[in-house]
KEDREN-770831 format. One record per atom (N, C-alpha, C): residue in three letters; chain; atom name; x, y, z. Coordinates in nm, 3 decimals, m for minus. Example, Ala and Ser with C-alpha at 12.3 -4.5 7.8 and 13.67 -1.06 7.14 Angstrom:
@residu = ala&chaine = A&atome = N&X = 1.319&Y = m0.569&Z = 0.780;
@residu = ala&chaine = A&atome = CA&X = 1.230&Y = m0.450&Z = 0.780;
@residu = ala&chaine = A&atome = C&X = 1.320&Y = m0.330&Z = 0.780;
@residu = ser&chaine = A&atome = N&X = 1.285&Y = m0.225&Z = 0.708;
@residu = ser&chaine = A&atome = CA&X = 1.367&Y = m0.106&Z = 0.714;
@residu = ser&chaine = A&atome = C&X = 1.290&Y = 0.003&Z = 0.787;
//
This chain:
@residu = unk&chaine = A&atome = N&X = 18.045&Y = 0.374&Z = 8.736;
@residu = unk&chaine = A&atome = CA&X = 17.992&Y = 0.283&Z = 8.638;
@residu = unk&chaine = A&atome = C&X = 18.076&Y = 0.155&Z = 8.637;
@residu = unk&chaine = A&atome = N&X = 18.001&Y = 0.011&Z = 8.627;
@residu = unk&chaine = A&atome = CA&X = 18.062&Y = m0.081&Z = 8.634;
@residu = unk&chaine = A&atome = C&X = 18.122&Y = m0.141&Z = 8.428;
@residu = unk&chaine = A&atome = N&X = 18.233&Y = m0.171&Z = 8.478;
@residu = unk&chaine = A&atome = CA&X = 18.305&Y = m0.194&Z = 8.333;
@residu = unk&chaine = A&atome = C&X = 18.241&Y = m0.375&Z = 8.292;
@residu = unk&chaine = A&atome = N&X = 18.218&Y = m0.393&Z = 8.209;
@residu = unk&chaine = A&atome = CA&X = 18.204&Y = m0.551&Z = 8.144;
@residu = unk&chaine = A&atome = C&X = 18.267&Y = m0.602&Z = 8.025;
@residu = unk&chaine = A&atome = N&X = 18.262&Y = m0.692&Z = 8.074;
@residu = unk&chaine = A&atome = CA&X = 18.369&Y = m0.778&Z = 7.906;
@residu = unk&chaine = A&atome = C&X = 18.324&Y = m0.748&Z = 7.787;
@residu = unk&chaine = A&atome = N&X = 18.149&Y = m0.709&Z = 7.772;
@residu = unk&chaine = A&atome = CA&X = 18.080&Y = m0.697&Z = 7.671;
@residu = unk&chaine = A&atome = C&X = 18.152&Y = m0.546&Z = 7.594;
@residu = unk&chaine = A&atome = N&X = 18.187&Y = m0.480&Z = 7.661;
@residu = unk&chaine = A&atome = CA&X = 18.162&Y = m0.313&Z = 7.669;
@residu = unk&chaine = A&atome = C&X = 18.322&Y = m0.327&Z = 7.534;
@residu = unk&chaine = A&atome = N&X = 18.243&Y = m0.218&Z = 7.477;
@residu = unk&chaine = A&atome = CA&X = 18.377&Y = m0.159&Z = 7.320;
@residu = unk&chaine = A&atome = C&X = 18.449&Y = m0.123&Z = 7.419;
@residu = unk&chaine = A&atome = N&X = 18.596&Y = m0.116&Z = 7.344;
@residu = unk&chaine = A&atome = CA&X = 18.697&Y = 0.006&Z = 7.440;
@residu = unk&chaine = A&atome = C&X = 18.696&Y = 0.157&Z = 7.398;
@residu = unk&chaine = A&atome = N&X = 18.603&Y = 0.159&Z = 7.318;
@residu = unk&chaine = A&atome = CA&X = 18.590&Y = 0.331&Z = 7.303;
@residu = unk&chaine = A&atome = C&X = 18.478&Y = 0.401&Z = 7.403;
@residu = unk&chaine = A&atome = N&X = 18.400&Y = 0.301&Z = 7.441;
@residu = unk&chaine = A&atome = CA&X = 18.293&Y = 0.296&Z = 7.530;
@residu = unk&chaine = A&atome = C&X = 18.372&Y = 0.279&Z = 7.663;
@residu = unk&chaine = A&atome = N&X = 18.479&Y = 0.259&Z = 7.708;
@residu = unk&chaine = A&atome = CA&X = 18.525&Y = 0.194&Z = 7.819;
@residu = unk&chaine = A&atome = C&X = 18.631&Y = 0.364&Z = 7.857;
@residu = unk&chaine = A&atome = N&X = 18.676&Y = 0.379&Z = 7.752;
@residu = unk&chaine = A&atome = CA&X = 18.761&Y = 0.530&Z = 7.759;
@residu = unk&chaine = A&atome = C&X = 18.658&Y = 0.637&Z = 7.727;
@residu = unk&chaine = A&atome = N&X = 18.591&Y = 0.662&Z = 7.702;
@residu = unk&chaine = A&atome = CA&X = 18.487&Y = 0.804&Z = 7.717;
@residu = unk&chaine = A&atome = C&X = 18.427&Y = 0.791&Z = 7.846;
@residu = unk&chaine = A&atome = N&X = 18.346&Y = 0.703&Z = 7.919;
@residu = unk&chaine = A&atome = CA&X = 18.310&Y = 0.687&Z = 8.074;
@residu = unk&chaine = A&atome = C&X = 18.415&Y = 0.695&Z = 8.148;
@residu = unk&chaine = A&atome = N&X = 18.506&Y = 0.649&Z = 8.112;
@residu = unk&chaine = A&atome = CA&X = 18.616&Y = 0.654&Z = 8.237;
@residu = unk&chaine = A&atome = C&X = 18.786&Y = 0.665&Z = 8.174;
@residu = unk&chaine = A&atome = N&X = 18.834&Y = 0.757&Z = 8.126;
@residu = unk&chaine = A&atome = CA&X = 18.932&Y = 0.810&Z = 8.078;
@residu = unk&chaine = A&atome = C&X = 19.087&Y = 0.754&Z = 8.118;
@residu = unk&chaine = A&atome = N&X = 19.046&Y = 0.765&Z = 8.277;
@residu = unk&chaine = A&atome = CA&X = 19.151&Y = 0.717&Z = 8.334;
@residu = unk&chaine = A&atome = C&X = 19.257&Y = 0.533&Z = 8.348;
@residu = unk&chaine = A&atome = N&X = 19.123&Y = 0.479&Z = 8.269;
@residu = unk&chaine = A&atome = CA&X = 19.137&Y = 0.393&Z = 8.231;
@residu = unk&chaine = A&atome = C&X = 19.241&Y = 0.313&Z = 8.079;
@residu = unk&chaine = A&atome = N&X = 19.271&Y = 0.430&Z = 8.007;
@residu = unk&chaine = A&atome = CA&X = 19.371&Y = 0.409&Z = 7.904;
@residu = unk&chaine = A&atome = C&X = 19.531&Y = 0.422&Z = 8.010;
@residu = unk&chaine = A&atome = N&X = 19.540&Y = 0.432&Z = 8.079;
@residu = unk&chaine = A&atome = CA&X = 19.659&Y = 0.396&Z = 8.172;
@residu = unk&chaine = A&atome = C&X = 19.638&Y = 0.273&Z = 8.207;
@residu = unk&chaine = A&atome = N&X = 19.556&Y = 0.208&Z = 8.274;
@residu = unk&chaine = A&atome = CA&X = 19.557&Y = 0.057&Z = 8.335;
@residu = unk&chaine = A&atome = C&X = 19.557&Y = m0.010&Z = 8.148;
@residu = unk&chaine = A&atome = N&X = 19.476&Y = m0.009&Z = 8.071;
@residu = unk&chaine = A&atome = CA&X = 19.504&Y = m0.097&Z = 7.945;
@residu = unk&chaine = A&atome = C&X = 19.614&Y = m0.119&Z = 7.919;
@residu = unk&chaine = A&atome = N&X = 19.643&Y = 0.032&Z = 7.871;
@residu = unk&chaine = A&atome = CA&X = 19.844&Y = 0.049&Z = 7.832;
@residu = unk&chaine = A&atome = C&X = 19.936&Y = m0.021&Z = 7.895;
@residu = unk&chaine = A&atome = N&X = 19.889&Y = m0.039&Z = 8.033;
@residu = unk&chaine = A&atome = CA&X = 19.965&Y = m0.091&Z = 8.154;
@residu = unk&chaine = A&atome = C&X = 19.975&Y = m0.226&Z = 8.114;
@residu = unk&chaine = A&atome = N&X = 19.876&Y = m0.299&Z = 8.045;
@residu = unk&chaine = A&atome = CA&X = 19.885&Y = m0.433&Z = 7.997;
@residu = unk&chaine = A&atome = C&X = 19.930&Y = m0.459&Z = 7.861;
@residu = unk&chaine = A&atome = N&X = 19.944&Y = m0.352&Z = 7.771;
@residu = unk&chaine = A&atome = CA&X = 19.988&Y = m0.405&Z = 7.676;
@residu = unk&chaine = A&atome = C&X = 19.911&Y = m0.371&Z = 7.580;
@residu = unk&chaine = A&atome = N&X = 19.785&Y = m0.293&Z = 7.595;
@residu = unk&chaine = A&atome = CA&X = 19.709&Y = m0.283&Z = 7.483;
@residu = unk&chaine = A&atome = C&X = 19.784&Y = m0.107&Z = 7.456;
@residu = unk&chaine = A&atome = N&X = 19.844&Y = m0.102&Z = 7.304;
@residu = unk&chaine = A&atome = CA&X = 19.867&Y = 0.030&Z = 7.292;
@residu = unk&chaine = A&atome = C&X = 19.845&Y = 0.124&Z = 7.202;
@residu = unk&chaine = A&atome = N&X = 19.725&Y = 0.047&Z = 7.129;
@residu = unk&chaine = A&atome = CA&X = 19.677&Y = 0.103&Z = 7.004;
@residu = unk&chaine = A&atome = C&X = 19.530&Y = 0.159&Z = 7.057;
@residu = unk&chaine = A&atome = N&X = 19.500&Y = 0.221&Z = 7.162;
@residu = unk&chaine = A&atome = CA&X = 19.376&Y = 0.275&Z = 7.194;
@residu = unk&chaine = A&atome = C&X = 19.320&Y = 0.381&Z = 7.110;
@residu = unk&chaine = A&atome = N&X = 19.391&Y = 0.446&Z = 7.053;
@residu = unk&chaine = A&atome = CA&X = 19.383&Y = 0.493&Z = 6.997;
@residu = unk&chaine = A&atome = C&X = 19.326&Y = 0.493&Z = 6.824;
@residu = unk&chaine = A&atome = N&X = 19.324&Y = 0.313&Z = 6.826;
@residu = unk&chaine = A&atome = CA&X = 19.314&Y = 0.301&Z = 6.666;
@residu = unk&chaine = A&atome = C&X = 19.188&Y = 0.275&Z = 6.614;
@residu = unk&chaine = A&atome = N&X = 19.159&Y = 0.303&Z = 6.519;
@residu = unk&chaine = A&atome = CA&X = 19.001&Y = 0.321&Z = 6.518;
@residu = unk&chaine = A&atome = C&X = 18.898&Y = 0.203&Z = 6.522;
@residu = unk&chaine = A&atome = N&X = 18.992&Y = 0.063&Z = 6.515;
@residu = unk&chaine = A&atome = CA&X = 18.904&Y = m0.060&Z = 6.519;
@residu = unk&chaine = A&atome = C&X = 18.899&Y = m0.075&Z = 6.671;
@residu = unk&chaine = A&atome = N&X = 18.961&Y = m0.019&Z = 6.725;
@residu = unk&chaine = A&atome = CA&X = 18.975&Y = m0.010&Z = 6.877;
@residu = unk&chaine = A&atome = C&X = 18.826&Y = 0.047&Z = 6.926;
@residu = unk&chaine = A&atome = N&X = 18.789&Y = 0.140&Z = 6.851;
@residu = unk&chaine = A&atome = CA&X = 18.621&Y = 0.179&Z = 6.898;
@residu = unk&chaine = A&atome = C&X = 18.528&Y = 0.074&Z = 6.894;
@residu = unk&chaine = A&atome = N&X = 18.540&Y = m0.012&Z = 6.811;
@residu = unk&chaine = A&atome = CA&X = 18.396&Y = m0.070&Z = 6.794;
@residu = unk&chaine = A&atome = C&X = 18.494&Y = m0.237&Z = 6.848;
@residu = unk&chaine = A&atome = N&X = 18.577&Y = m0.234&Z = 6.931;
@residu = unk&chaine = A&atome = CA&X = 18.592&Y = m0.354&Z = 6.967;
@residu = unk&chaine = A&atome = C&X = 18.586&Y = m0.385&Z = 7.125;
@residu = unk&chaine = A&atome = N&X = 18.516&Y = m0.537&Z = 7.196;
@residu = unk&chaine = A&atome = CA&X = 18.477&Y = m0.483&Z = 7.323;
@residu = unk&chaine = A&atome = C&X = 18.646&Y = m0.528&Z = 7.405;
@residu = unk&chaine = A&atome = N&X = 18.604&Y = m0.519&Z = 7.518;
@residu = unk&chaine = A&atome = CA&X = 18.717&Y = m0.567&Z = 7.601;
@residu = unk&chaine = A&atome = C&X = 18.813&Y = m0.731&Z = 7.583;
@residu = unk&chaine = A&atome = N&X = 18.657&Y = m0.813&Z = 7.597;
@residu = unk&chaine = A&atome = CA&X = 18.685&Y = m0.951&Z = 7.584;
@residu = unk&chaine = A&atome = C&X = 18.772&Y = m0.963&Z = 7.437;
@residu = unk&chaine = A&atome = N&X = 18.756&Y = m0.900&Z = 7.341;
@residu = unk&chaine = A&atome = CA&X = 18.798&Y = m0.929&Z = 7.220;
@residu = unk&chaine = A&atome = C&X = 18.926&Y = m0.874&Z = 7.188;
@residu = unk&chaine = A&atome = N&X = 18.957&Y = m0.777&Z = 7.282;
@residu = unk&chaine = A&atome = CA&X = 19.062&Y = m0.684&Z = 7.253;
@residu = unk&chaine = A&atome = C&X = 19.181&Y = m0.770&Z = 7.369;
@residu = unk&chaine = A&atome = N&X = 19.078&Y = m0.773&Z = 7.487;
@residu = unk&chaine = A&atome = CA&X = 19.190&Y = m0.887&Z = 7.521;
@residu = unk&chaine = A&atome = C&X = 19.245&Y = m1.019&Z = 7.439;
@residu = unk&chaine = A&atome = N&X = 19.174&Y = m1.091&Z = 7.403;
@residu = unk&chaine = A&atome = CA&X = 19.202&Y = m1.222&Z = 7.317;
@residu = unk&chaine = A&atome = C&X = 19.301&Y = m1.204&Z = 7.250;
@residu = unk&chaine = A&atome = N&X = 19.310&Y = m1.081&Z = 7.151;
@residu = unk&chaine = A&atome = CA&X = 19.353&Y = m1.040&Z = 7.050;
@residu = unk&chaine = A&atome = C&X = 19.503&Y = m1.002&Z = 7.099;
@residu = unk&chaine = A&atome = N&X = 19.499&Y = m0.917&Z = 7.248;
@residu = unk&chaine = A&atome = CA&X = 19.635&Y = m0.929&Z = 7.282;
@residu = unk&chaine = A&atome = C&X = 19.685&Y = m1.083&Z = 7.419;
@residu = unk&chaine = A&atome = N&X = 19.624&Y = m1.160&Z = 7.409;
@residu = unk&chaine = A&atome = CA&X = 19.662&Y = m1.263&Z = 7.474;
@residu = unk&chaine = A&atome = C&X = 19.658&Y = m1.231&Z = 7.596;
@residu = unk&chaine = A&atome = N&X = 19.583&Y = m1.163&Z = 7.655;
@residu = unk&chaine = A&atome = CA&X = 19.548&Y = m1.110&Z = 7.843;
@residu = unk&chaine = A&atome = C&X = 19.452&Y = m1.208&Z = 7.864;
@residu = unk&chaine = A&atome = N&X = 19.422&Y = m1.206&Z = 8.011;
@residu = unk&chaine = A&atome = CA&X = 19.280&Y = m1.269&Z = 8.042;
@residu = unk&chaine = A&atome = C&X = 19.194&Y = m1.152&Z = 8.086;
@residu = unk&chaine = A&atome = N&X = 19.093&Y = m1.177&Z = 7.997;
@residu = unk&chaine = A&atome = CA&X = 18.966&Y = m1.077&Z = 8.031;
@residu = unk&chaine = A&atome = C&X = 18.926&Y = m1.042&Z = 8.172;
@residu = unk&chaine = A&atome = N&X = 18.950&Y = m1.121&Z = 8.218;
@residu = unk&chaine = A&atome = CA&X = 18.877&Y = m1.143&Z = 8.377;
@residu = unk&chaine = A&atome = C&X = 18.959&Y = m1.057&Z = 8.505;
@residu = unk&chaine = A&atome = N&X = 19.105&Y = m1.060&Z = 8.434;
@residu = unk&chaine = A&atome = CA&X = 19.181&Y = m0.970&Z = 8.532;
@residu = unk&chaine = A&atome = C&X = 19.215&Y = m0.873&Z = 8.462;
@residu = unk&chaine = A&atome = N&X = 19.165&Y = m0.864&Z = 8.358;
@residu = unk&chaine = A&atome = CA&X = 19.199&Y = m0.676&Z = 8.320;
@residu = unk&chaine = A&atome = C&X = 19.078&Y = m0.625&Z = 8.355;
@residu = unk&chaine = A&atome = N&X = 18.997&Y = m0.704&Z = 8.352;
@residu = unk&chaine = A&atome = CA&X = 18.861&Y = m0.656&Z = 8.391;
@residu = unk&chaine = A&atome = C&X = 18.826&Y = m0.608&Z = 8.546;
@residu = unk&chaine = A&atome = N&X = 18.890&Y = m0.656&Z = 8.620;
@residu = unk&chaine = A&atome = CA&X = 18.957&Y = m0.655&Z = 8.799;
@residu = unk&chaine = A&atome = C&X = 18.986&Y = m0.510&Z = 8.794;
@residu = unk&chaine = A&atome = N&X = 19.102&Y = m0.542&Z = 8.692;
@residu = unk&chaine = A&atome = CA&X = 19.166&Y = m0.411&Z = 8.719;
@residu = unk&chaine = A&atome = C&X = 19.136&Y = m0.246&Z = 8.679;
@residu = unk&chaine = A&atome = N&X = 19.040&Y = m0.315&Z = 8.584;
@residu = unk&chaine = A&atome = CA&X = 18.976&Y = m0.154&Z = 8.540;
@residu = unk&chaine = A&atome = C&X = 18.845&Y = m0.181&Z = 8.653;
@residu = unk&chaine = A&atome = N&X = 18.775&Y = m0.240&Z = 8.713;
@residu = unk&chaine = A&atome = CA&X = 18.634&Y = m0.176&Z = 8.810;
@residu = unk&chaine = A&atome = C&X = 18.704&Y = m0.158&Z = 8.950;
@residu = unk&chaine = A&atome = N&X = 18.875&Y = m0.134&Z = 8.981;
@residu = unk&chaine = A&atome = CA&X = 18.901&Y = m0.100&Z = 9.118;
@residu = unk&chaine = A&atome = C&X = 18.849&Y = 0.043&Z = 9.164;
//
């Protein structure tokens, strides 16, 4: 399955699990927190100052 900027991160960790390692890897470490479900990538990046575009790289390798 292909990952998008649009996509929640609770939606992004139930399809593909393995993926809370590459986030963490950047800095996001509250995956766990419950606004974390209903928030997408693009926003969660912003929020931690990443660029969407290469975390986004890095989770569809």
């Amino acid at each position: 399955m292909m990952i998008t900027k649009e996509m929640y991160i609770g939606e992004i960790l139930r399809s593909k699990p393995e993926a809370a390692e590459i986030l963490m890897g950047c800095g996001m470490h509250c995956l766990g927190c419950p606004s974390s479900q209903m928030e997408s990538l693009e926003d969660a990046c912003m929020v931690h100052g990443l660029d969407a575009d290469e975390v986004l790289e890095q989770l569809n390798k």
